[in-house]
C-alpha positions, 0 to 999 in steps of 0.5 A, spaced: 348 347 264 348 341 270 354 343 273 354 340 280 356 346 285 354 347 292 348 349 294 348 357 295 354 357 290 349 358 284 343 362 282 338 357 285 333 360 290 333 355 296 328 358 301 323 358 295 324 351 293 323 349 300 317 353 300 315 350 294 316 343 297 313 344 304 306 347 300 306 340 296 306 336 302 314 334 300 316 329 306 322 325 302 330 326 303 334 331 301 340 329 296 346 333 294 349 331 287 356 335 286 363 334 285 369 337 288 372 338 281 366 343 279 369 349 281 377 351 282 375 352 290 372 346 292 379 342 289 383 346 294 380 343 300 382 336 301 376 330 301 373 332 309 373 339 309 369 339 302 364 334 305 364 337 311 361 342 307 356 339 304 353 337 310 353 344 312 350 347 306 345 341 306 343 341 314 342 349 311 337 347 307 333 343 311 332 348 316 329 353 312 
């Protein structure tokens, strides 16, 4: 299912991914695509806190 949570909230294996595009010469930009609304915690914060933590999660992923 595509249910659009923060990274590290799921099952996927970021360091692994990163060194998957690292082998293929990936360059390109790094997007997240979530929702505030996919998990019950996320709603509890209010829009900058829940942004803030995508920045975090997303600069997280671009340093492995």
């Amino acid at each position: 299912p595509d249910i659009h949570i923060l990274p590290f909230d799921g099952t996927l294996d970021y360091a692994d991914m990163m060194r998957r595009l690292d082998k293929v010469g990936y360059d390109g930009s790094l997007m997240l695509e979530v929702f505030n609304s996919s998990k019950p915690e996320y709603m509890e914060l209010d829009e900058d806190e829940f942004l803030k933590e995508c920045a975090e999660r997303i600069t997280k992923i671009s340093k492995m």
